[in-house]
C-alpha positions as a Markdown table, in Angstrom:
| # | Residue | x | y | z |
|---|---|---|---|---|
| 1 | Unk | 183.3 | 81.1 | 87.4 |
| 2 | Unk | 184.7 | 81.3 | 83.8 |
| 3 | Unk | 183.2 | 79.3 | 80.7 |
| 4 | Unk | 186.4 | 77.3 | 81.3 |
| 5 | Unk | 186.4 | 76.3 | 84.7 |
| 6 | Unk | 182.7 | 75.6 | 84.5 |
| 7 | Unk | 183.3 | 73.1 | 81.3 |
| 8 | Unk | 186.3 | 71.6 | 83.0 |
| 9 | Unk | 183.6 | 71.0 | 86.3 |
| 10 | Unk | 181.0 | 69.3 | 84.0 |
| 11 | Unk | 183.2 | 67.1 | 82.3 |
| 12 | Unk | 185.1 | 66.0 | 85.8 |
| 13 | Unk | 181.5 | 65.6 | 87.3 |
| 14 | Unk | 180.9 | 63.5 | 83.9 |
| 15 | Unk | 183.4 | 60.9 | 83.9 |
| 16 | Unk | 183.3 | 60.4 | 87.8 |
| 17 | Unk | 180.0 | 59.5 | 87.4 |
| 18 | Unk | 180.5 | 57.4 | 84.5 |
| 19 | Unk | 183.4 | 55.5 | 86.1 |
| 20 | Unk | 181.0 | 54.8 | 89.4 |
| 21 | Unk | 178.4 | 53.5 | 86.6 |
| 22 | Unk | 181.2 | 51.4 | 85.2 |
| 23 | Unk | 182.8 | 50.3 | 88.7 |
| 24 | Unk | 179.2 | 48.6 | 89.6 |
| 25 | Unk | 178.9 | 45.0 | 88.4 |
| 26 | Unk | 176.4 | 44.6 | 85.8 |
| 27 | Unk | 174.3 | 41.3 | 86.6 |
| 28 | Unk | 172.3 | 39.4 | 83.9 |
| 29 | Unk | 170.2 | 36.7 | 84.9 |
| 30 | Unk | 171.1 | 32.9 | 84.0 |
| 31 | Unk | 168.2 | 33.1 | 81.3 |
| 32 | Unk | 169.4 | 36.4 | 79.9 |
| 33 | Unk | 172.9 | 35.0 | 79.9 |
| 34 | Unk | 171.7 | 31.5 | 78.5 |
| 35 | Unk | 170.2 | 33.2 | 75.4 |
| 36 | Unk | 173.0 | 35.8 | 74.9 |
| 37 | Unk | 175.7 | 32.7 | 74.5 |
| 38 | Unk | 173.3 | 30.5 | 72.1 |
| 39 | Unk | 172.6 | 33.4 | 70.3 |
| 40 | Unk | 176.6 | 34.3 | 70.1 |
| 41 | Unk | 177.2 | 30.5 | 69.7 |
| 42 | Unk | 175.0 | 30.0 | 66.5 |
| 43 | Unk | 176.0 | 33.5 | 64.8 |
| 44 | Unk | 180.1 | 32.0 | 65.5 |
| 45 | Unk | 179.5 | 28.0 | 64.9 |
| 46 | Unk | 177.7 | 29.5 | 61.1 |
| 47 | Unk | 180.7 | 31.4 | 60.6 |
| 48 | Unk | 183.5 | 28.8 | 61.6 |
| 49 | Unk | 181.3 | 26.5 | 59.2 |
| 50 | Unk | 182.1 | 28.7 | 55.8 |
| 51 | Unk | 184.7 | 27.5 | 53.9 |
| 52 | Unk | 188.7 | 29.6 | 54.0 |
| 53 | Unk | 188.7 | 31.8 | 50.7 |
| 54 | Unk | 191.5 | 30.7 | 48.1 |
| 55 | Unk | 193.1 | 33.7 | 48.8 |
| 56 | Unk | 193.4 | 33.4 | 52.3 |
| 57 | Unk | 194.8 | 29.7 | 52.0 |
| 58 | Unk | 197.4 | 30.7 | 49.8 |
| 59 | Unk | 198.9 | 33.5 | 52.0 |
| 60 | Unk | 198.9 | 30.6 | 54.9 |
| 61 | Unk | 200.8 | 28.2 | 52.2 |
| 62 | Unk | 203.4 | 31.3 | 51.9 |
| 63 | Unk | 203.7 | 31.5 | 55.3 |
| 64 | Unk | 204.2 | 28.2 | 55.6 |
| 65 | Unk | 206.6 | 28.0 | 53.3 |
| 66 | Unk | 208.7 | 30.7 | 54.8 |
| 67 | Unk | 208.4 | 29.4 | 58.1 |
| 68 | Unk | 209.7 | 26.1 | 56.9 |
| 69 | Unk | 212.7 | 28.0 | 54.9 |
| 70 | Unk | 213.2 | 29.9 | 58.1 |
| 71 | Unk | 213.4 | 26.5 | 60.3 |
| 72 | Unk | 215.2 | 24.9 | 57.9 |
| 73 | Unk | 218.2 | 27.1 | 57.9 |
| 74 | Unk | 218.7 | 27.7 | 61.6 |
């Protein structure tokens, strides 16, 4: 067998055992997945609490603006 064919074997033996690995259904338990979504929830419900930089609202007033130019003429 040439270097070749024998890398080209490994790496086909490789991904066909990785896709079996990912074919399976992962399970989590109702406590594992209980903590995972209030950790997720309190990390995201912080972040939706900070307030919109200026920039950031005054690209969404351009927008707006255009939008509104845009509606207006049609």
């Amino acid at each position: 067998m040439t270097v070749d064919k024998g890398n080209k074997l490994a790496r086909t033996t490789l991904e066909a055992s990785v896709n079996d690995k990912l074919a399976t259904d992962p399970k989590l338990d109702s406590g594992s997945q209980k903590r995972i979504g209030d950790q997720l929830r309190a990390m995201y419900d912080e972040l939706m609490q900070q307030p919109v930089p200026d920039r950031f609202r005054e690209l969404l007033d351009q927008l707006d603006k255009k939008n509104g130019a845009k509606e207006g003429s049609q």
